[in-house]
DSSP file (Angstrom, degrees, kcal/mol; ACC not computed):
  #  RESIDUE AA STRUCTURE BP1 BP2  ACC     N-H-->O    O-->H-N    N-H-->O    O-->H-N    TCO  KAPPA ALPHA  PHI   PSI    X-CA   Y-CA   Z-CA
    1    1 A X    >         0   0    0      0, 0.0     3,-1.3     0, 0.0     4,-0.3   0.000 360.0 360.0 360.0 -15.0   17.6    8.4   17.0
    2    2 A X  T 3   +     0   0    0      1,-0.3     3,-0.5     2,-0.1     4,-0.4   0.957 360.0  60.9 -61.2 -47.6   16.9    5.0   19.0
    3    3 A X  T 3> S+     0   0    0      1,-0.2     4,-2.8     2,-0.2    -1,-0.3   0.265  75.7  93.2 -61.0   2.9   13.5    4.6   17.0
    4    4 A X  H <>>S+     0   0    0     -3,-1.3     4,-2.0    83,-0.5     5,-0.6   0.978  85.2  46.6 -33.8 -68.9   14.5    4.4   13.6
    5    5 A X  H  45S+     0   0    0     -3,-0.5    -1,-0.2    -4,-0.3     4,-0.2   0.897 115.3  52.8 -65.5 -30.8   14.7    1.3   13.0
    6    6 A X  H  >5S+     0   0    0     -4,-0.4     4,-3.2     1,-0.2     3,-0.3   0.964 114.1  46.2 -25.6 -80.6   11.0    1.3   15.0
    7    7 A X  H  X5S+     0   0    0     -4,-2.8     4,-1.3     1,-0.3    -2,-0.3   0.835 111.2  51.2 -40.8 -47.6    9.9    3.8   12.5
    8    8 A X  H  <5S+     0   0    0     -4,-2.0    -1,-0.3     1,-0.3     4,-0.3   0.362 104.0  53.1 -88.3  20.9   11.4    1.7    9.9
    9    9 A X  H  >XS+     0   0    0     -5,-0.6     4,-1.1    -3,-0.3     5,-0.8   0.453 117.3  45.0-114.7 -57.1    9.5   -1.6   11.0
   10   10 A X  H  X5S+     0   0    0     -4,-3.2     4,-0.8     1,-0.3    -2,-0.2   0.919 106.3  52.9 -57.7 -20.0    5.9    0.9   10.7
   11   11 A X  H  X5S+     0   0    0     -4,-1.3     4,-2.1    -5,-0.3    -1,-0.3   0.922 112.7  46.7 -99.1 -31.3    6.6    2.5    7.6
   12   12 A X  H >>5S+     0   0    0     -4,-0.3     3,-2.3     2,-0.2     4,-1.5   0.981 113.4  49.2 -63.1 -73.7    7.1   -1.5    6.2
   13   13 A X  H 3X5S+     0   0    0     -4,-1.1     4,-3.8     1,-0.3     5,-0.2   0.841 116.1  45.3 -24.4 -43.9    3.6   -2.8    8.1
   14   14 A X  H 3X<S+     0   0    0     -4,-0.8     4,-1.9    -5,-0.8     5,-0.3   0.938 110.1  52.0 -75.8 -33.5    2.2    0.3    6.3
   15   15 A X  H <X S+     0   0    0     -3,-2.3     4,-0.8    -4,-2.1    -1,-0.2   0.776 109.0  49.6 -58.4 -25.6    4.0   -0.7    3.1
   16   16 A X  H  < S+     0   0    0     -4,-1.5     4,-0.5     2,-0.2    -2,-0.2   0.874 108.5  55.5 -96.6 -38.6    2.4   -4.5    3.2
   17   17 A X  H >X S+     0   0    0     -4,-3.8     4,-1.7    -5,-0.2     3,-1.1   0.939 106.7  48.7 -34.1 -43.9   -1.3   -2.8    3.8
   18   18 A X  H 3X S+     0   0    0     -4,-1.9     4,-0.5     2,-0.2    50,-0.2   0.838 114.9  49.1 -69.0 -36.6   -0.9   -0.8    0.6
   19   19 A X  H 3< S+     0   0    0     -4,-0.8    -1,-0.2    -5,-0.3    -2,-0.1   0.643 109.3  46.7 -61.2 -17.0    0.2   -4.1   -1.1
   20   20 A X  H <> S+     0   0    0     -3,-1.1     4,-0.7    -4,-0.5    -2,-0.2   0.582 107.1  55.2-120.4 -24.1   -2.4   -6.1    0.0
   21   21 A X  H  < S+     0   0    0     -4,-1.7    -2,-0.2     2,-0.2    -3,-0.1   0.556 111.5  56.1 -81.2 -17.0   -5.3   -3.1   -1.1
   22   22 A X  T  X S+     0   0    0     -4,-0.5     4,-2.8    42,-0.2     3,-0.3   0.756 108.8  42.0 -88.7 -36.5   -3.3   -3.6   -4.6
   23   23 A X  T  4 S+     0   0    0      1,-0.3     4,-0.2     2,-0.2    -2,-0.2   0.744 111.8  52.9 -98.6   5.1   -4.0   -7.3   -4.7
   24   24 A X  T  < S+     0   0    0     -4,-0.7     4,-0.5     2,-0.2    -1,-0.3   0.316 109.8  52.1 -96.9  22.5   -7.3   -7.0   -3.6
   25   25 A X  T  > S+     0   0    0     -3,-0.3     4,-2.9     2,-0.1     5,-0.4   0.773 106.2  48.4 -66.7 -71.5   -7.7   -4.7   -6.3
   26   26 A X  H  X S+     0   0    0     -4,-2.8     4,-0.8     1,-0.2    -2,-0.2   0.748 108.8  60.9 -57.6 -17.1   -6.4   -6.9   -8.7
   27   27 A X  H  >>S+     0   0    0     -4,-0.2     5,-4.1     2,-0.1     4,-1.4   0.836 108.1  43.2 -63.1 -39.7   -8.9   -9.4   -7.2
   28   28 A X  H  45S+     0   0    0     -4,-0.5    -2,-0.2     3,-0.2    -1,-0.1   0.855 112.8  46.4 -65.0 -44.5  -11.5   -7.4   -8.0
   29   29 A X  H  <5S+     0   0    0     -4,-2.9    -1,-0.2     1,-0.2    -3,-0.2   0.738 125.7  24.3 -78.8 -24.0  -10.8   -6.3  -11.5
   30   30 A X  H  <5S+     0   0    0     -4,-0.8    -2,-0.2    -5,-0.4    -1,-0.2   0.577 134.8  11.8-126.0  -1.4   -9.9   -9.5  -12.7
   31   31 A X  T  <5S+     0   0    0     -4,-1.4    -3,-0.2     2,-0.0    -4,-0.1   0.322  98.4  98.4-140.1 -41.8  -11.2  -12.5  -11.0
   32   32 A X  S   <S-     0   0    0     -5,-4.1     2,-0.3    -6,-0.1    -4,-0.0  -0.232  82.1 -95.3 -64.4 160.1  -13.8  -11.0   -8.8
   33   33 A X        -     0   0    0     -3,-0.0     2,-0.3     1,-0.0    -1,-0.1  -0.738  39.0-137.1 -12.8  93.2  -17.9  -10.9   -9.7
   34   34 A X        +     0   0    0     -2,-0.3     2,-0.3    -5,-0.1     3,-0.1  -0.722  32.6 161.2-136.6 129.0  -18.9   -7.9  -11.2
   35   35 A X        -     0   0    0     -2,-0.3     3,-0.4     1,-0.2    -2,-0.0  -0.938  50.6  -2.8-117.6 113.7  -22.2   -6.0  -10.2
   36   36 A X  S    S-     0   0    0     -2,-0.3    -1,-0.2     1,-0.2     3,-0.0  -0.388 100.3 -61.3  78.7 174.6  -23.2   -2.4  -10.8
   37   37 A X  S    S-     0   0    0     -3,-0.1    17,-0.4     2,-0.0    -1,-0.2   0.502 100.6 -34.7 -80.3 -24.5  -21.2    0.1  -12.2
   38   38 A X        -     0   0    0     -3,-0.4    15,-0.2    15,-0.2    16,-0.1  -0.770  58.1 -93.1 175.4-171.0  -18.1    0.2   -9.6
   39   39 A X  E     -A   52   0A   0     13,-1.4    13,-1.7    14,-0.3     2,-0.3  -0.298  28.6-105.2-122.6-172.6  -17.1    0.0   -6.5
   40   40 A X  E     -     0   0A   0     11,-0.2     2,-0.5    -2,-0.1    10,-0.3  -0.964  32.1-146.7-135.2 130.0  -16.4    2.1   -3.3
   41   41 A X  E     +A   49   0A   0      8,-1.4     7,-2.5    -2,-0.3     8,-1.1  -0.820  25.7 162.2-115.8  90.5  -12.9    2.6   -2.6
   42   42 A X  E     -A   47   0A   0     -2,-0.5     2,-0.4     5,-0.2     3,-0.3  -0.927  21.7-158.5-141.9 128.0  -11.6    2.9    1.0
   43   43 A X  E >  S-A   46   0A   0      3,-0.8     3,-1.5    -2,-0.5   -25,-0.1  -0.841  77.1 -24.7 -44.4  92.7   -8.2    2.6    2.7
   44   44 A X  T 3  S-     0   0    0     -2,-0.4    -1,-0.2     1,-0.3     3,-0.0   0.987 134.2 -38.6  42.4  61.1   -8.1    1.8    6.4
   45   45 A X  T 3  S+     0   0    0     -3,-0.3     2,-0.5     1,-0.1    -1,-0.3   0.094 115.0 119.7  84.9 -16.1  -11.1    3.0    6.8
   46   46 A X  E <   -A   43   0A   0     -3,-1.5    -3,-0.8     1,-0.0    -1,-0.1  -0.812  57.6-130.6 -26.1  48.7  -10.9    5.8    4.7
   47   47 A X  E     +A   42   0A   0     -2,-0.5    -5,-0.2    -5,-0.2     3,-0.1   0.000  28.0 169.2 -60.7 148.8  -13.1    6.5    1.5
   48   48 A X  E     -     0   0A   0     -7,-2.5     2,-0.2     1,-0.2    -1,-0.2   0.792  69.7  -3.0-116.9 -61.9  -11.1    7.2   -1.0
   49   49 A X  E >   -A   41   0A   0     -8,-1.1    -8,-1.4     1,-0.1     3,-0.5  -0.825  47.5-158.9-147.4 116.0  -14.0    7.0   -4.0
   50   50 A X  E 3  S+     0   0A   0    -10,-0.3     2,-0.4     1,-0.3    -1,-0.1   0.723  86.1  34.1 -68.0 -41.1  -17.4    6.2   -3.5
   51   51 A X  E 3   +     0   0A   0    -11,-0.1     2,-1.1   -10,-0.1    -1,-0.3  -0.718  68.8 179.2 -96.4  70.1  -18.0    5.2   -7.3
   52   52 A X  E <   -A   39   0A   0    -13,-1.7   -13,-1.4    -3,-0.5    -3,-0.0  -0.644  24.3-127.9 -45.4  65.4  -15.4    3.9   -8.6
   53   53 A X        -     0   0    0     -2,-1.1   -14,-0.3   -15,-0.2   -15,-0.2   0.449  18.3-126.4  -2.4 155.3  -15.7    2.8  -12.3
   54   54 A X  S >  S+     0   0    0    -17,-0.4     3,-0.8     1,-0.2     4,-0.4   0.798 111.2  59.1 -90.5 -24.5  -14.7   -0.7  -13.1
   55   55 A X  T 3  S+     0   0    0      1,-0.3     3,-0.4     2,-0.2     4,-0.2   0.722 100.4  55.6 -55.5 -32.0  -12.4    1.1  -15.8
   56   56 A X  T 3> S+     0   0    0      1,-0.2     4,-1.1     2,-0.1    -1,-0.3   0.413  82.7  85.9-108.4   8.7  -10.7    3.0  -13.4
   57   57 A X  H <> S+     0   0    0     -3,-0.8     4,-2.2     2,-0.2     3,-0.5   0.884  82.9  59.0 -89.1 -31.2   -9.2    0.2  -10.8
   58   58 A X  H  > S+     0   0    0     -4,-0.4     4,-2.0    -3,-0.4     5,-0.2   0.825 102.8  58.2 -87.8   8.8   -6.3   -0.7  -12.4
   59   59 A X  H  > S+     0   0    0     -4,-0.2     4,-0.8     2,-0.2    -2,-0.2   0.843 108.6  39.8 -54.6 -39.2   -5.4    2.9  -12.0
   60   60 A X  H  X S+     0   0    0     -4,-1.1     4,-2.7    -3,-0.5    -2,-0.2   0.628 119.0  55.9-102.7 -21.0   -5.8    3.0   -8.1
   61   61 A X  H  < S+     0   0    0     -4,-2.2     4,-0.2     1,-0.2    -2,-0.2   0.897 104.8  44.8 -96.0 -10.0   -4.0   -0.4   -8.3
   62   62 A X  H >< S+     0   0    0     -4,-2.0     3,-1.7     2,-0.2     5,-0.4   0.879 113.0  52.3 -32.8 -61.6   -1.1    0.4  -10.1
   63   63 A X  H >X S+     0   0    0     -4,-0.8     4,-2.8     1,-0.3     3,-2.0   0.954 110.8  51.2 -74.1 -37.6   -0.6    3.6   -7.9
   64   64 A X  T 3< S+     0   0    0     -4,-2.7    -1,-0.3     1,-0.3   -42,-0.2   0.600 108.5  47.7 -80.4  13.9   -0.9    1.3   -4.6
   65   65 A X  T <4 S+     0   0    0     -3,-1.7    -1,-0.3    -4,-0.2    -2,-0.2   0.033 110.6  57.1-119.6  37.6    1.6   -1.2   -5.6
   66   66 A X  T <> S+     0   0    0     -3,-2.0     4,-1.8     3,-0.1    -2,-0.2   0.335 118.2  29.4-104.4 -43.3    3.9    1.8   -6.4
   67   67 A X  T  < S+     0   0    0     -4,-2.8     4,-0.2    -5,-0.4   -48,-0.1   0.539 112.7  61.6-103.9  10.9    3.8    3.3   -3.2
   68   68 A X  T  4 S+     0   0    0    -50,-0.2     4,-0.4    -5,-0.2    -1,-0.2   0.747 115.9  39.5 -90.3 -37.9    3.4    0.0   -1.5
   69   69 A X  T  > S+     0   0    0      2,-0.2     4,-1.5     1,-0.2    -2,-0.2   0.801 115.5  46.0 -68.2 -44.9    7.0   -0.8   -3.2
   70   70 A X  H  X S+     0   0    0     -4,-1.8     4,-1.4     1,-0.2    -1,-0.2   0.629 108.0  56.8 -92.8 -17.1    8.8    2.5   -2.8
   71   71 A X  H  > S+     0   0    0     -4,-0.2     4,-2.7     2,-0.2    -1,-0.2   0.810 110.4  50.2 -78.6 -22.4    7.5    2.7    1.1
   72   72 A X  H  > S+     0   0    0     -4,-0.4     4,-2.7     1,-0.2     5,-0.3   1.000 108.4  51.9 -67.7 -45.5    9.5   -1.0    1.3
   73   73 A X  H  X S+     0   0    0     -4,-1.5     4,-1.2     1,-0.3    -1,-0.2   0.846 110.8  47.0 -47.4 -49.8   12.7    0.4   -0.3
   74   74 A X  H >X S+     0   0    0     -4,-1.4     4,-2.6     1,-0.2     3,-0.7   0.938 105.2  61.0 -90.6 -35.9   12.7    3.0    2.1
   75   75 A X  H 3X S+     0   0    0     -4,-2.7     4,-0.8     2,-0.2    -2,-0.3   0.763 108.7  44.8  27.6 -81.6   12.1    0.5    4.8
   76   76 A X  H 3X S+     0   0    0     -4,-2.7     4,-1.1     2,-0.2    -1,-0.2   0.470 109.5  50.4 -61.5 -31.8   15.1   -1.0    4.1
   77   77 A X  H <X S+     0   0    0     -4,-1.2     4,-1.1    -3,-0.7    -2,-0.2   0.787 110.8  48.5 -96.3 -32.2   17.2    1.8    3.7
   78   78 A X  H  X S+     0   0    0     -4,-2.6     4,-2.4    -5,-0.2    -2,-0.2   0.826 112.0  52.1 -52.2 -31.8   16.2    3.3    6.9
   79   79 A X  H  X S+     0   0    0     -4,-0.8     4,-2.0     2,-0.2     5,-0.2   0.919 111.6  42.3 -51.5 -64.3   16.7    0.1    8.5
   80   80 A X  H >X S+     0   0    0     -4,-1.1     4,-1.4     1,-0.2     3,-1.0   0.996 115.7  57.6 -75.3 -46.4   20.6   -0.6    7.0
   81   81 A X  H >X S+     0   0    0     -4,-1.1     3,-1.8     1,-0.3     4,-1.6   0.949 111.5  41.1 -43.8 -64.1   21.2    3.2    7.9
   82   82 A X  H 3<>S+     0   0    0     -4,-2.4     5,-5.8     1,-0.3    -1,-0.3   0.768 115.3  44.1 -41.4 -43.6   20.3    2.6   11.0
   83   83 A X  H <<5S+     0   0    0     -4,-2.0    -1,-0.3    -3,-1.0    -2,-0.2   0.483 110.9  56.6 -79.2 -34.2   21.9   -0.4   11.6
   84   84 A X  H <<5S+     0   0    0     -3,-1.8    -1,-0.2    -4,-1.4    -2,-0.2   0.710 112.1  41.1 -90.8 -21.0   25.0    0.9    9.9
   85   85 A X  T  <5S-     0   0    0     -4,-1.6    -2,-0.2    -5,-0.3    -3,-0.1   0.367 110.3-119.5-112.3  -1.9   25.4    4.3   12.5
   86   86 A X  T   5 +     0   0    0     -5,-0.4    -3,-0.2     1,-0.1    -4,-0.1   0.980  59.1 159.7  53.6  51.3   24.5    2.0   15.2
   87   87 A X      <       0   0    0     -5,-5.8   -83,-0.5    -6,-0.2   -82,-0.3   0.098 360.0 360.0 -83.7  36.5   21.2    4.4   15.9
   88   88 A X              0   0    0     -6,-0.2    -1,-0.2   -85,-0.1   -86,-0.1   0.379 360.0 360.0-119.8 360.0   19.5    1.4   17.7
């Protein structure tokens, strides 16, 4: 029970990647240079989708700044849990 608040410090880092793959999403779809049909999609290293449509990006960025949001919230609420039961 000493690691929560650990855990809860990783699962935010992991929440501010997923945030930051949403605004270069939004870089892309809306500001960025557009060549060829789509893009290739990969998450920490990850391919996610190798053709990606240009149509289909605020789809994947909508879903990573939903779960980029709900991983902070639970961040935070593991954190005050912790913090409140004195697990640290």
């Amino acid at each position: 029970m000493n690691n929560l608040r650990f855990i809860a410090k990783i699962i935010f880092a992991i929440s501010i990647l997923f945030i930051l793959k949403a605004l270069d999403l939004y870089y892309i779809f809306y500001i960025g240079v557009r060549d060829g049909d789509g893009i290739g999609l990969y998450f920490l290293g990850v391919e996610i989708n190798d053709k990606l449509p240009y149509g289909q990006i605020p789809f994947y960025l909508w879903r990573f700044l939903a779960i980029g949001t709900l991983l902070i919230i639970f961040s935070v609420i593991l954190f005050i849990w912790a913090k409140k039961r004195k697990l640290y």
